[in-house]
C-alpha atoms as a printed R data frame, in Angstrom:
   type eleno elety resid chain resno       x       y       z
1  ATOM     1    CA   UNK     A     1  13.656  27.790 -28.263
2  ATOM     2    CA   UNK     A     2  12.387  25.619 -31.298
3  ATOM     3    CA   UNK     A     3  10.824  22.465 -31.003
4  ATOM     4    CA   UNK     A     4  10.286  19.724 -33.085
5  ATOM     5    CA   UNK     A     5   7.755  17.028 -32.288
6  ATOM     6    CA   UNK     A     6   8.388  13.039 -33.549
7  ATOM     7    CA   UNK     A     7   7.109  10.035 -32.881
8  ATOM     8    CA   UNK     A     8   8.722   6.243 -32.053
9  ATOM     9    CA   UNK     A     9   8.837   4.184 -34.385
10 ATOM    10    CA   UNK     A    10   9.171   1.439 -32.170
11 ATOM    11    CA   UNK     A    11   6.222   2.445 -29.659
12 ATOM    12    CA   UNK     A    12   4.539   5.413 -30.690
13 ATOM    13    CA   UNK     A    13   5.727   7.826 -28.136
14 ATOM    14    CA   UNK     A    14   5.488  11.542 -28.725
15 ATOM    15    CA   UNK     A    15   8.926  13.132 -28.196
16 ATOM    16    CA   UNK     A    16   9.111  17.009 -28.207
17 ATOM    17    CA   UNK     A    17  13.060  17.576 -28.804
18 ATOM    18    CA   UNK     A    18  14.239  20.598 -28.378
19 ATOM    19    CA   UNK     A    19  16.425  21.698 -31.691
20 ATOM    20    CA   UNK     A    20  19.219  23.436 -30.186
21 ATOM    21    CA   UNK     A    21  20.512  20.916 -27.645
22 ATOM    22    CA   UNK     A    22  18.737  17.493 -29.165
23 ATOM    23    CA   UNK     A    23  17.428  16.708 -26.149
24 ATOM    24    CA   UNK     A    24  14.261  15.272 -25.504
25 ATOM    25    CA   UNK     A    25  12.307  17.909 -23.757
26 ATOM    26    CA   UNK     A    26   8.205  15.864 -23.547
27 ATOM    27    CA   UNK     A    27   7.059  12.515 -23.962
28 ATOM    28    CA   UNK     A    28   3.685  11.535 -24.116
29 ATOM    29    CA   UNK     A    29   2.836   7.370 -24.408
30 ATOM    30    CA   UNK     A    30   0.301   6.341 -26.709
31 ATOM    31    CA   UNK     A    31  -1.860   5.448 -23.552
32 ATOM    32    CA   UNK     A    32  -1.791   9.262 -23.049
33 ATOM    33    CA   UNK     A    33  -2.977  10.087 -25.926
34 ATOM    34    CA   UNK     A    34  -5.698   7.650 -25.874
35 ATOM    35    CA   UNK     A    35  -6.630   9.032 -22.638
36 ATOM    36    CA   UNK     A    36  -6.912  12.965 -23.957
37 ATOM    37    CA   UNK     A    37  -9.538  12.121 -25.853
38 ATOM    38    CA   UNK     A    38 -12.297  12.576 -23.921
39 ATOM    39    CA   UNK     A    39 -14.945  10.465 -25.927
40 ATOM    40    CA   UNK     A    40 -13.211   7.390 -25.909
41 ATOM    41    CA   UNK     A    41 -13.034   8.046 -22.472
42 ATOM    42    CA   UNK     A    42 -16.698   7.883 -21.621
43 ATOM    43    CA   UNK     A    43 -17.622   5.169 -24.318
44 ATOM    44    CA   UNK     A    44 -14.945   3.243 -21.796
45 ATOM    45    CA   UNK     A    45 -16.644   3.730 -18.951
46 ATOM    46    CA   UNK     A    46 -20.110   3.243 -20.194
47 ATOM    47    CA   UNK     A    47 -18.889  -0.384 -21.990
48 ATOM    48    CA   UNK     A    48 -17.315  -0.899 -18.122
49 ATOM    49    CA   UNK     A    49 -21.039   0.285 -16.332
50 ATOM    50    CA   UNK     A    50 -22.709  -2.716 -18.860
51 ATOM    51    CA   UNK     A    51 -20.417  -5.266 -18.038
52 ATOM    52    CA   UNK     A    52 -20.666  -4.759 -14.170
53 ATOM    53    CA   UNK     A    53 -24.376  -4.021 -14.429
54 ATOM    54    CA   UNK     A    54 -24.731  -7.333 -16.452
55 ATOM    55    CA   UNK     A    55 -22.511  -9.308 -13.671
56 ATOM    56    CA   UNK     A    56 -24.560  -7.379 -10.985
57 ATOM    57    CA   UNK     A    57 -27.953  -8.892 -12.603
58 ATOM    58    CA   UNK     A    58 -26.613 -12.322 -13.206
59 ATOM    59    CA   UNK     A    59 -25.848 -12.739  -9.482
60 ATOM    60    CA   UNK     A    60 -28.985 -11.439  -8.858
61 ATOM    61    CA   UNK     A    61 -30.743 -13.964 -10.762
62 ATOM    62    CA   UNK     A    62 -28.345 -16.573  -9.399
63 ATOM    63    CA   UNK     A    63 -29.310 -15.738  -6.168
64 ATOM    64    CA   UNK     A    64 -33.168 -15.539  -6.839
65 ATOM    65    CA   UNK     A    65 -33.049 -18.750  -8.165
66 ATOM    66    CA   UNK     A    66 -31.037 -20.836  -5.334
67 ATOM    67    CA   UNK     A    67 -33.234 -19.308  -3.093
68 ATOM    68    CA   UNK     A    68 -36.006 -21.521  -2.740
69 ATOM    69    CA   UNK     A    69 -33.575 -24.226  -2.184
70 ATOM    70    CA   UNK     A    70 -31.468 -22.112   0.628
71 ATOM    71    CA   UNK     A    71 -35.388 -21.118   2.428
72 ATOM    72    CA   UNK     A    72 -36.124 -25.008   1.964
73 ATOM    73    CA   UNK     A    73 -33.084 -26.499   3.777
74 ATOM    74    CA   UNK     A    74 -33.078 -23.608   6.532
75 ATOM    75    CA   UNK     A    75 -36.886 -24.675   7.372
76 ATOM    76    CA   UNK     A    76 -36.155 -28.178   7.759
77 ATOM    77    CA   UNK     A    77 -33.272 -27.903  10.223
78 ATOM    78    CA   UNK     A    78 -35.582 -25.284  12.240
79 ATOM    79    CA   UNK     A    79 -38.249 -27.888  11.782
80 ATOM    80    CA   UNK     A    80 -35.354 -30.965  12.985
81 ATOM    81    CA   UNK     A    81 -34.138 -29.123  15.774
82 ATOM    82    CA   UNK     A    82 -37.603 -28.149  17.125
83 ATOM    83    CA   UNK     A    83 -38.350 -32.406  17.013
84 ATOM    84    CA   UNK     A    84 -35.192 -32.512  18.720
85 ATOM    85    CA   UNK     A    85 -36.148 -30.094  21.481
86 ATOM    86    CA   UNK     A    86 -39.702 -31.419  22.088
87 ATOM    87    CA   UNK     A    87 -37.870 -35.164  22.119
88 ATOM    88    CA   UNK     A    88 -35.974 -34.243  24.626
């Protein structure tokens, strides 16, 4: 069996066609492809690890920051309803 490997010109598809009966006998997407190689691969998934690290730390400090305000209005309404209580 002979082979004979092309590629899309409309999207960059691999076909391995098969010589004797013109049909198409692999395709492999551009995605694929991408996907074999295994450094572009990692670099991926360390750019994703610094974006969700970064988003991580920027709640964080989000948080950190609102939370003297949060502690503030929690005390007072312990401190209103104990008034209340000893009111009444």
């Amino acid at each position: 069996m002979k082979e004979l490997e092309v590629t899309c010109p409309c999207c960059q598809a691999r076909l391995t066609v098969d010589v004797l009966t013109s049909k198409v006998m692999r395709t492999r997407l551009p995605e694929a492809e991408k996907a074999r190689d295994p450094w572009a691969a990692a670099n991926e998934k360390v750019r994703d690890r610094t974006a969700q690290t970064t988003d991580k730390l920027d709640r964080a400090l989000g948080d950190e920051k609102s939370k003297d305000a949060r502690l503030d209005d929690a005390f007072e309404k312990a401190r209103d309803k104990w008034r209340r209580d000893q009111e009444g």
